[in-house]
N, C-alpha and C positions, 0 to 999 in steps of 0.2 A: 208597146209601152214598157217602159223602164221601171222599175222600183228599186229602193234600197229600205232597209230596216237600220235606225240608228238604237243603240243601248242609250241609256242616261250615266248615268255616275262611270266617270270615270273617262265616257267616250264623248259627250258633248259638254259636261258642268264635270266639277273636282267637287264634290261632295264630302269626299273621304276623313275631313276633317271635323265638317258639322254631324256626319253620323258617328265620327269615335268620341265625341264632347260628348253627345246624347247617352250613348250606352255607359262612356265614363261616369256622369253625372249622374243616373237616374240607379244604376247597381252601385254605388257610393249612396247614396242619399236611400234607399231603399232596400240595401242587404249588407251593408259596410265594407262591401268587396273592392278589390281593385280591379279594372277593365283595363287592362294591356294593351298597347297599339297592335300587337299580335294577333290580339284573340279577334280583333276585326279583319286584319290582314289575310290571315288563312282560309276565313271562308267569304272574301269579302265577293259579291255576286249574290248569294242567298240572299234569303228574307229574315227580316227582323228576327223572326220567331226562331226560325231554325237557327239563326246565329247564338241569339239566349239558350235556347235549349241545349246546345252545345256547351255553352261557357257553365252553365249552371250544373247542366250533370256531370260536367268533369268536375267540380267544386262540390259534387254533392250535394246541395242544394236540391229541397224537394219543395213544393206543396207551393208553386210558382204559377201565380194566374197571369197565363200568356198575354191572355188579351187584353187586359190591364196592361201589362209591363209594351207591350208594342203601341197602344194606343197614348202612352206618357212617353213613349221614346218618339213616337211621329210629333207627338206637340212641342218638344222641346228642339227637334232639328226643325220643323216652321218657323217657329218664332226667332232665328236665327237666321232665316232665308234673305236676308238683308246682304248678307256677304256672299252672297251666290255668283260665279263668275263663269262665264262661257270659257271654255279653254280654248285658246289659241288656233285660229284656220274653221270655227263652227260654226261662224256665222258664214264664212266665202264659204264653203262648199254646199250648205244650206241653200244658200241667194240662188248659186253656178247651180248645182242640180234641180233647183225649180224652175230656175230657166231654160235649162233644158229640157222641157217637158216630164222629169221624173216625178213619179207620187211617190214620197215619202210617210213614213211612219215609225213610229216611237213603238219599244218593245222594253218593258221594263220589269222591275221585283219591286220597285216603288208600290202602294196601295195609291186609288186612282185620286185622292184629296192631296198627296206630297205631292205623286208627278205633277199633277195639275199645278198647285200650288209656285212649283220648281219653273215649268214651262214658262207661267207668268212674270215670274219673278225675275226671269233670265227674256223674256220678252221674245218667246221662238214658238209659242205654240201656233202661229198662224200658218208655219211651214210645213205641217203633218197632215195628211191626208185622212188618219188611222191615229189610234190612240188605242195600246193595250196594255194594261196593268195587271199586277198580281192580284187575282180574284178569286172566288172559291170556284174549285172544278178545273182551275188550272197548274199543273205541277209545275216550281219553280226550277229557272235555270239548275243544275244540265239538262234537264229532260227536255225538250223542242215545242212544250206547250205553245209559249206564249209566242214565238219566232210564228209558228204556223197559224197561229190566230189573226197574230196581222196579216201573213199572206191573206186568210182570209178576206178578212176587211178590204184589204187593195183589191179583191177580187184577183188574184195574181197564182203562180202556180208557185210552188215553194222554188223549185228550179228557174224560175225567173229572177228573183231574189237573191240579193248582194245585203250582206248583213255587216255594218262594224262595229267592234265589240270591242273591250278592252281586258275582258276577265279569261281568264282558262273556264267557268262555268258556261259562258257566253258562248266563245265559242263551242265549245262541246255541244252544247243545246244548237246552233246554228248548222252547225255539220250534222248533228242528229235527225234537223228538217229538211235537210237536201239540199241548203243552201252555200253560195260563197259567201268566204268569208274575209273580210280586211280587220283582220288588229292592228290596235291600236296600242303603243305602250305607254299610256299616261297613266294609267291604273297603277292598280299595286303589284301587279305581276309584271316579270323580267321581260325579254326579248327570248330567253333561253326556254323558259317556262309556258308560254305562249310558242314560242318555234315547233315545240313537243307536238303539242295540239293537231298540226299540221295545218293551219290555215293557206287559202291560198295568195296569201301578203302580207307581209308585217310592215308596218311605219310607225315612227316613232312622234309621228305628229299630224294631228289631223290637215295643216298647212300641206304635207307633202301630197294630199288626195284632192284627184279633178275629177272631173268630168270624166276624162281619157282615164283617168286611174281606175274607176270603177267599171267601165266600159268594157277594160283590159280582162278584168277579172271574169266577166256575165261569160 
């Protein structure tokens, strides 16, 4: 049996815009700060929290209830999930590798109400074998939590496993579980930046990956 782990933001949907509104809007409207397209960019891969927690301690900013400020930032990228778009080639290679008898799975920093929400919204959750979101007890991208969680799930060894990913967190975390890895560069990271990482393929479009591509790689 075959498996691949697909990332969300970035590698299957461009999100990147409804989560920088979200932090935009919600640190304007709740600390009168400005949210940079930056301040997303840099650690874009982490979670909610760990992204605030950055932007806020470098700004000094103390006495910041996370859980608050993450639970109003996921309701303000929902209610936006209306413009949600698959990126180009997500759906063919989706269709192509469940035709070819691969089990697929989703490995995300989403909390499992967005992904879910996301999956719907984008009309793909029927293609995932495995669903594993950022939960408590699991360390976010780079660390290889949530990458080995799914192998779990597939019942699968981590070395059977083809992961693609679009962040430098993503892969670091994919190569940290033992697995291959195909970047993707629609995220926010370069081709340069991503090459670093040493993954074993880069494309610059989910179109250019088959069947035979990820096959190439196992």
């Amino acid at each position: 049996m075959d498996y691949v782990i697909f990332d969300l933001d970035g590698t299957l949907v461009d999100l990147f815009e409804l989560h920088l509104r979200g932090f935009q809007e919600l640190v304007s409207e709740e600390y009168g700060l400005e949210f940079a397209r930056e301040d997303l960019e840099s650690h874009y891969g982490r979670t909610a929290e760990e992204i605030a927690r950055t932007f806020f301690e470098e700004k000094g900013v103390e006495d910041v209830d996370y859980d608050d400020f993450v639970v109003k930032r996921r309701r303000k990228v929902v209610e936006n999930l209306s413009t949600c778009e698959l990126l180009p080639g997500a759906v063919e290679i989706l269709d192509s590798l469940k035709n070819a008898g691969f089990k697929l799975a989703l490995a995300t920093a989403n909390t499992p109400d967005t992904g879910k929400a996301i999956l719907d919204a984008c009309r793909v959750r029927e293609y995932f074998n495995a669903e594993v979101y950022r939960s408590e007890g699991l360390k976010s991208k780079p660390e290889p939590d949530i990458f080995l969680k799914a192998a779990e799930e597939l019942d699968a060894k981590p070395s059977d496993c083809v992961v693609l990913e679009d962040s430098v967190f993503g892969v670091q975390a994919a190569k940290s579980a033992g697995m291959k890895v195909i970047a993707v560069t629609t995220g926010t990271h370069t081709k340069e930046e991503l090459e670093r990482q040493k993954p074993d393929l880069i494309v610059e479009s989910l179109e250019e990956v088959k069947v035979e591509t990820v096959k190439g790689v196992q």
